[in-house]
N, C-alpha and C positions, 0 to 999 in steps of 0.2 A: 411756730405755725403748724407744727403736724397734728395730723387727729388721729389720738388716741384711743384706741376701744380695748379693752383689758381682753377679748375675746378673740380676737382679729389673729386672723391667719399671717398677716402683713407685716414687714420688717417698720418699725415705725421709728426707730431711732434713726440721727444720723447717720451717716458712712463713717465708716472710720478714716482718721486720716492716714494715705498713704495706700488704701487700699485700693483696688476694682474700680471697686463701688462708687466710691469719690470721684472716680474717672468720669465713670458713666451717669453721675447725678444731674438733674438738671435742672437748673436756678438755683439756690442757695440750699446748702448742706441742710437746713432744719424745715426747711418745703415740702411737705408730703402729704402729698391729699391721693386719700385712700380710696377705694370703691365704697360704693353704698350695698349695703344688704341686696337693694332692687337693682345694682347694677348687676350685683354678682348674681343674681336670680336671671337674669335678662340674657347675661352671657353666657349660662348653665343652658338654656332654653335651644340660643341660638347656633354655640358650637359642638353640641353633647355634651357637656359635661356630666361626669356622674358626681353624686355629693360627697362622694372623697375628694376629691382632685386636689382638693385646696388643702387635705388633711398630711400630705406629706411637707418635709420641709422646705424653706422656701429657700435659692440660688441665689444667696443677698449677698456674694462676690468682697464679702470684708474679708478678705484677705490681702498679705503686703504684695505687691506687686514684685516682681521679678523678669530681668532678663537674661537670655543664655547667651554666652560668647561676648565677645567685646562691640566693637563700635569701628565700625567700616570707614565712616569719617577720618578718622587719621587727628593724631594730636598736632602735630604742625597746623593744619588747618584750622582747630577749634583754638589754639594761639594765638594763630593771625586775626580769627574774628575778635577775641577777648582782647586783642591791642584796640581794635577799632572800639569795641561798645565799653568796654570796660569787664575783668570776670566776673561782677557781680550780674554782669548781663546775659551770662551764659551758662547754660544748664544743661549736662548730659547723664544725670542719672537718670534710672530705671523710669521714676514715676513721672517725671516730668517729662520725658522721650513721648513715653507711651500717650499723656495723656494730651499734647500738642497736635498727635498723630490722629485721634480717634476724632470725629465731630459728632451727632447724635439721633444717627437714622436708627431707626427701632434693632435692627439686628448688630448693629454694633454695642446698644447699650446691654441686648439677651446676651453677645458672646464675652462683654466684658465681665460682667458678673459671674462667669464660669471658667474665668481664666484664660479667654480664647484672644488675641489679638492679633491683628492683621500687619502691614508691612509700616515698622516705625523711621522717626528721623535719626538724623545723628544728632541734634542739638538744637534746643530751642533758647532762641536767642531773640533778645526783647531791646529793638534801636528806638536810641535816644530823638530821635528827627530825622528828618530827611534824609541829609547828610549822609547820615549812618547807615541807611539802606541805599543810596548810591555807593559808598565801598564796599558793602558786602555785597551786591549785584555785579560790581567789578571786580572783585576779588572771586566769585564762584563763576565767573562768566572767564576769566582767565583760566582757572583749575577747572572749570566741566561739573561745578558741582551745582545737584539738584536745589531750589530753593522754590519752599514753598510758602503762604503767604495762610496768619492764622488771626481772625478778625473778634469775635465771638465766641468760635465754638461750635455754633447752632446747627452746621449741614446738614440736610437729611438727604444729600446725595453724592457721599462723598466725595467731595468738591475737592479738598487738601490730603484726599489718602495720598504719602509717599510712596512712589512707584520704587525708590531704593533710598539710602541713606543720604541726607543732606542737611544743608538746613532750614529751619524752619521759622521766621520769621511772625513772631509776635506782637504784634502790632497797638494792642488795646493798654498795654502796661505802660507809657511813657506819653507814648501818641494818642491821645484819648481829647485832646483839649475843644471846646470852642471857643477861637482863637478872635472872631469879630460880627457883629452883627451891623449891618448896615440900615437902620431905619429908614430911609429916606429912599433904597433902593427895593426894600426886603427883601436882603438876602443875609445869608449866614455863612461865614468861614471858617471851616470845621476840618480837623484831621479826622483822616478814615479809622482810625483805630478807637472813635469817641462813640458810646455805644447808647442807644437810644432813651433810655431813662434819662444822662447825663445831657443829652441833645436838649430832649425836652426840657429839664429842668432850668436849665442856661436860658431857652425862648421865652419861656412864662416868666423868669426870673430875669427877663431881660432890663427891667427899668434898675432895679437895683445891682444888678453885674456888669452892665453897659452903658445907664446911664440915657436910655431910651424913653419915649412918653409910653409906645404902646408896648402890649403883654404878644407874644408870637408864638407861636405852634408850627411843627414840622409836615404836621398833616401825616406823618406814613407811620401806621399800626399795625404790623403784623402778627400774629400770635406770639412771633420769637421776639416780639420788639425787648424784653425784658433779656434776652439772653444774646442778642445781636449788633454788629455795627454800621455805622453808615454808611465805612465801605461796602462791606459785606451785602446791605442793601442793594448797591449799584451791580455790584461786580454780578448776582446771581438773579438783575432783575427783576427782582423783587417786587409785589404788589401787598400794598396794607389793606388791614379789612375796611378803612375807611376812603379806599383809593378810587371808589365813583363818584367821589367829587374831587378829592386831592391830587388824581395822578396817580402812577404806578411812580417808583421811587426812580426809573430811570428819567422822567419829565420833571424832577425838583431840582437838577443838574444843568447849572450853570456854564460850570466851568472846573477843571482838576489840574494835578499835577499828579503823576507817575513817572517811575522810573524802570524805565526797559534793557535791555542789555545792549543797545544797539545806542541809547541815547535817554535824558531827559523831554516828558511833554508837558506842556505847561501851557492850558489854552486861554482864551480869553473871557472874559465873566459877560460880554454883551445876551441881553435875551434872545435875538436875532442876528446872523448875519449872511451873506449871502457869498463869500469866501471859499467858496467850494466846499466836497464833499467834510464833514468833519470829522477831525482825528478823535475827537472825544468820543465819539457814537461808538468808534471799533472796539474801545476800551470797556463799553455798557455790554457788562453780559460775557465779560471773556474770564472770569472765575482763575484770575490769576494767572493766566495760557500766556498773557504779552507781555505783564513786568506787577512792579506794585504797585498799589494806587496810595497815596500817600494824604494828598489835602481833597478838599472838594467846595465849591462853592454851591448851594442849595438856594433853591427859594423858600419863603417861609411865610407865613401867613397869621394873621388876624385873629388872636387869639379871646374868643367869645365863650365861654361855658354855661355861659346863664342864658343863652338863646339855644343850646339843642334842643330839637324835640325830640321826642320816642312814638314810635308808632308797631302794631301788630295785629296782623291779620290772619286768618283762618278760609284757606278757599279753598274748593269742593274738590280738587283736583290738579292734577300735577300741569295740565295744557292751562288749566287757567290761570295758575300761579306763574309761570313762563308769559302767557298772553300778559297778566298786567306790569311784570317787571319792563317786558321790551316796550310797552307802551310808557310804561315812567322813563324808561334810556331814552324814548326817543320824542318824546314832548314837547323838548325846547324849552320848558320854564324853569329849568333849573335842576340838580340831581339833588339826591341825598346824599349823606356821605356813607354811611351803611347801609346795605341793601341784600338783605339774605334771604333765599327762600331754601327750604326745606322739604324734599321728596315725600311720598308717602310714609316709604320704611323707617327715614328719620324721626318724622313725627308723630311716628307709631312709638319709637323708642324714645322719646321727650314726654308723651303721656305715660307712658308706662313709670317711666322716672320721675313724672308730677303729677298725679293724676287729678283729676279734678272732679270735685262733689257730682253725685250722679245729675242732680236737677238740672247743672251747668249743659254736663253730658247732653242730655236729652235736647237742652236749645237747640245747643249746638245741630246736633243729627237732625232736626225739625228743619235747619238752617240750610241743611243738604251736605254739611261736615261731615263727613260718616269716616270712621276706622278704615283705618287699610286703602282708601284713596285722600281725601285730607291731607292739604299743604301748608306748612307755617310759615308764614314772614313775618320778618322782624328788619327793623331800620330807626336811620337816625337821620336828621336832618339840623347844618348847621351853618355858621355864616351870619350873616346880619338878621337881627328881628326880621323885618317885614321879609326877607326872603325864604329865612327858613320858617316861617307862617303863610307863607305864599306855597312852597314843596310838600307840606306837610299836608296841605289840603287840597292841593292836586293830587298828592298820593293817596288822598280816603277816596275821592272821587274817584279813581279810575281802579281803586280795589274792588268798591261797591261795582261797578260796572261790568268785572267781572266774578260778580259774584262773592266777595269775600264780608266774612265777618269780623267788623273788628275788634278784636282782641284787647285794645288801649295797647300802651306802650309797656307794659309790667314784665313781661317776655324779655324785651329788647333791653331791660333795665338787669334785670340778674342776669342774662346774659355775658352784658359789660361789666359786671362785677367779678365772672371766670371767666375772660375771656383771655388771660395770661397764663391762665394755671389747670385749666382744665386737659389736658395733653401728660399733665401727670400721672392721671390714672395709667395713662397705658406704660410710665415709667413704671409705676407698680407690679400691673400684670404679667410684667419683664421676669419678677421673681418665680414665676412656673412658668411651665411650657405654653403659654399666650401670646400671641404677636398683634399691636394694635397699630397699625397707618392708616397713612394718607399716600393716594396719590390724583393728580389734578391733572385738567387739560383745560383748553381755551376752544368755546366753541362759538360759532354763530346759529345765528336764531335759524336759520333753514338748516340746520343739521343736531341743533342740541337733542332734539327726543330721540334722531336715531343712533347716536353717542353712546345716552344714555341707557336707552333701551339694550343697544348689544355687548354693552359692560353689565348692566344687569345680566343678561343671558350667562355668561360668562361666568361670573359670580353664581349665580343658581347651579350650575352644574357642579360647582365643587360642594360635596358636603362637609358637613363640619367646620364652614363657616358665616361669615355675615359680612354684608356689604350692606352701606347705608351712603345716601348722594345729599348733596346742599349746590345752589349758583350762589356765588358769591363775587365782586368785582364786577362790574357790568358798565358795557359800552353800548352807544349807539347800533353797534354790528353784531354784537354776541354779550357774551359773559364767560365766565369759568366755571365747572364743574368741578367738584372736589366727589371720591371716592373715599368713606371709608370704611376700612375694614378690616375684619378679625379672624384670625386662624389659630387654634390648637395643635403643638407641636413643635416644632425648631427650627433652624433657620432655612435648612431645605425647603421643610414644605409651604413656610412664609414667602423662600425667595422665588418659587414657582408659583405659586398663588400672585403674587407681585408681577410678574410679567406676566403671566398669562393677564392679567389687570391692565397693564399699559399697552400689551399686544394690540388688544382689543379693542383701546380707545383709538390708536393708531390706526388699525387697520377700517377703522367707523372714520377718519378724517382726521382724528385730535392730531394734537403734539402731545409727545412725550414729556412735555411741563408749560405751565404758563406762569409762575412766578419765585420757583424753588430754585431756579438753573438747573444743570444738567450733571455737571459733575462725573465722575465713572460710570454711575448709575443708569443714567438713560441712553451710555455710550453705542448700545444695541439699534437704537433707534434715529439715532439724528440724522444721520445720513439718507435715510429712510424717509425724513419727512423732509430737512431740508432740499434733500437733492443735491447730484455729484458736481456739479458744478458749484452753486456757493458750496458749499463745503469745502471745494479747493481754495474758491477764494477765501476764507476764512483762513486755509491752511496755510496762503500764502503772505497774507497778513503775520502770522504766525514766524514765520519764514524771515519777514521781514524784522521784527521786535526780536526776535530771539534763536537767531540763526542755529545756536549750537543744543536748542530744547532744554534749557538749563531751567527754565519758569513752568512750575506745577509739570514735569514731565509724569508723562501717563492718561493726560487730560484728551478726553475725545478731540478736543481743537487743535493737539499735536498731530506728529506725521500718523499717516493710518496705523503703521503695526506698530502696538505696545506690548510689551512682556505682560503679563497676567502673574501677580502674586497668590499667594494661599497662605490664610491663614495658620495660625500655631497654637497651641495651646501650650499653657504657661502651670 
């Protein structure tokens, strides 16, 4: 699958195994979608770049990996666990430590490739079932030893950095299965370690693997859906790009089992009950702080593909692109399941990257579309025929109303064709001194343009980079904003360009995340926006599951003071 250009500045082979690189890759070893000429033209424009930049060699990190010193674990310990899983279930060299340890926020994948890594485990260790992570939860929760919990991979907030040596519990290698589908109730019985491709596959596969009449769908797409799990979904609150109709991944949740150091939970699968406060909710969003999440029961849905429609518009301006999304949230006839609009800056840089014949151009600008104010939307609508022909032309109606041209769905159609792979460029641009993210908040509709606006501000004052905005997810009350952006240079000036980014949305109203969780990364801020009270009660939740801090210690939902590691280079 890689693209090859004999001219290309770009690492385009493989990673070698064993090395960095392999660490730091992301989706499968032969995945590499490259920049385009016009991206690379776009990003010259936007950060300085001069026309050397790219002519020096590229930080493509195939080197073997290596550790210095032994392993703080202690061999009785990685014994005792090797009794319980088996040794072929336990791994404590160099590359497997390191690579359990790393998840894949942009400055982890720039320092892996240069040989930099940050605080690793003693042992990654991959349970057979439950079972087998209730002894090692009892077994590390006797000895005081860290244990942390590794689903996918995918973090882009260091969700599982080990604060010191312990272990690390692998979850996707054994525990991966879908274990039952209940037609009759639609719901699905699933281990958290089964990872979204295999989800889906099992649903639409459901009449010939289950034995079921109808075809079912998970409904939750997130960009990482290819590299994530449906623990991992829950535990970090998660929202798919198709989650204005389907739910954010924590409402597909039934019912679970985890395992805490204090005890076994195991709640009930009813849709409703009225049972008091529930233990499951504390579990949503706690990124491994209370114990493991181990099974899960999901809702699952009606698996239609020949009734999506596609739809895209073109309107005059960024209030009006905001005015028709909240009037589609808030309608009542039904949502889409996709629902994206695109600020000015972005859909400056969408044309730039597809331009379109000038005759088109001209409509358009006739239309009142003009450069540099110009909003794109893009959506999908799905569900039964007649409803999603019912959404599809409530949403031409009230685009037109406010002003938009529509586009047909051809947008929203290549879209979904990268909408899993396109995050690899900025693996790419990882190989020189380029930094490309994201970061996101949840806003509402009486406060989205002033968010937006003093994140822009914010952004403009740094030079030599680029910020580009999209709403995505949307509710009745708000939507989410997503931030992205690009900087020149190294992780320093990435990681101060980066907060001063979230500062900013924070100090405008946002939260420091709406569906990434929080992990290390936003540990600056949650206090901040939650408030000191729940925050304690959090911590005493915390308090309660895992008295001795044994689960993900270092995690802002621990006690307040945590050691601070520093990275090393290798």
């Amino acid at each position: 699958m890689s693209e090859h250009r004999p001219t290309s500045p770009w690492t385009v082979e493989p990673p070698l195994p064993g090395s960095y690189r392999a660490i730091a890759k992301l989706g499968k070893p032969d995945d590499i979608k490259l920049p385009s000429d016009r991206y690379v033209s776009l990003l010259k424009r936007e950060l300085g770049l001069e026309d050397a930049f790219f002519a020096k060699p590229p930080q493509d990190g195939n080197k073997p990996v290596r550790i210095d010193g032994g392993n703080a674990l202690g061999k009785d310990v990685i014994r005792a666990v090797a009794a319980i899983v088996g040794e072929e279930n336990v791994q404590c060299d160099a590359y497997n430590r390191i690579k359990y340890s790393h998840g894949k926020i942009q400055e982890e994948i720039f320092n892996l490739k240069r040989g930099i890594i940050h605080e690793i485990t003693g042992a990654a260790v991959h349970p057979r079932h439950a079972e087998d992570v209730g002894r090692i939860v009892a077994l590390c929760s006797r000895r005081k030893i860290p244990v942390y919990a590794y689903g996918g991979g995918s973090s882009v907030n260091k969700g599982f950095l080990p604060e010191r040596a312990g272990i690390t519990l692998v979850l996707g290698t054994h525990m991966n299965r879908v274990l039952e589908i209940n037609e009759r109730n639609h719901t699905c019985r699933v281990q958290a370690g089964c990872m979204g491709p295999d989800l889906e596959r099992a649903l639409n596969g459901a009449p010939e693997l289950f034995g079921t009449t109808l075809r079912f769908t998970c409904g939750h797409f997130p960009q990482s859906f290819e590299l994530s799990s449906v623990g991992g979904w829950v535990l970090t609150l998660g929202s798919g790009q198709a989650s204005t109709y389907y739910g954010d991944a924590a409402n597909l949740v039934l019912s679970m089992e985890a395992v805490t150091p204090t005890g076994i939970i195991r709640t009930s699968d009813y849709p409703s009950t009225a049972t008091g406060p529930r233990v499951m909710d504390m579990m949503k969003g706690s990124e491994g702080a209370f114990g493991i999440l181990t099974e899960l029961t999901i809702r699952i849905f009606r698996y239609m593909p020949e009734n999506r429609k596609y739809f895209g518009f073109l309107f005059p301006d960024w209030c009006s692109a905001v005015g028709a999304t909240r009037e589609i949230s808030q309608g009542e006839f039904g949502l889409p399941a996709v629902l994206r609009i695109s600020d000015a800056e972005e859909t400056d840089h969408a044309f730039q990257m597809y331009p379109v014949p000038s005759a088109v151009e001209f409509i358009l600008k006739a239309r009142g579309c003009r450069p540099g104010r110009r909003c794109l939307s893009v959506g999908t609508v799905e569900g039964d025929l007649d409803f999603a022909t019912l959404v599809r032309k409530k949403v031409r109606r009230i685009a037109r109303h406010f002003g938009g041209v529509n586009v047909t769905g051809r947008a929203a159609r290549e879209w979904e064709k990268d909408r899993y792979r396109s995050f690899l460029i900025a693996e790419a641009m990882t190989d020189y001194d380029i930094l490309l993210d994201t970061v996101e908040t949840p806003v509402r509709w009486d406060n989205i343009h002033e968010i937006h606006e003093k994140v822009h501000r914010f952004a403009d004052s740094v030079p030599g980079t680029m910020c580009i905005s999209h709403a995505s997810h949307f509710y009745p009350s708000g939507t989410n904003l997503y931030f992205i952006f690009g900087i020149r240079g190294g992780v320093k000036e990435y990681t101060a360009f980066r907060n001063g980014l979230i500062d900013a949305m924070v100090q405008a109203g946002g939260s420091p995340s709406h569906h990434h969780g929080v992990g290390r990364l936003m540990a600056p801020w949650i206090e901040r926006f939650l408030g000191s009270t729940e925050m304690e009660a959090i911590r005493s939740i915390k308090r309660h599951f895992d008295p001795d801090n044994i689960m993900n210690p270092g995690h802002p939902f621990g006690p307040a003071t945590q050691k601070k590691g520093k990275g090393q280079r290798r």
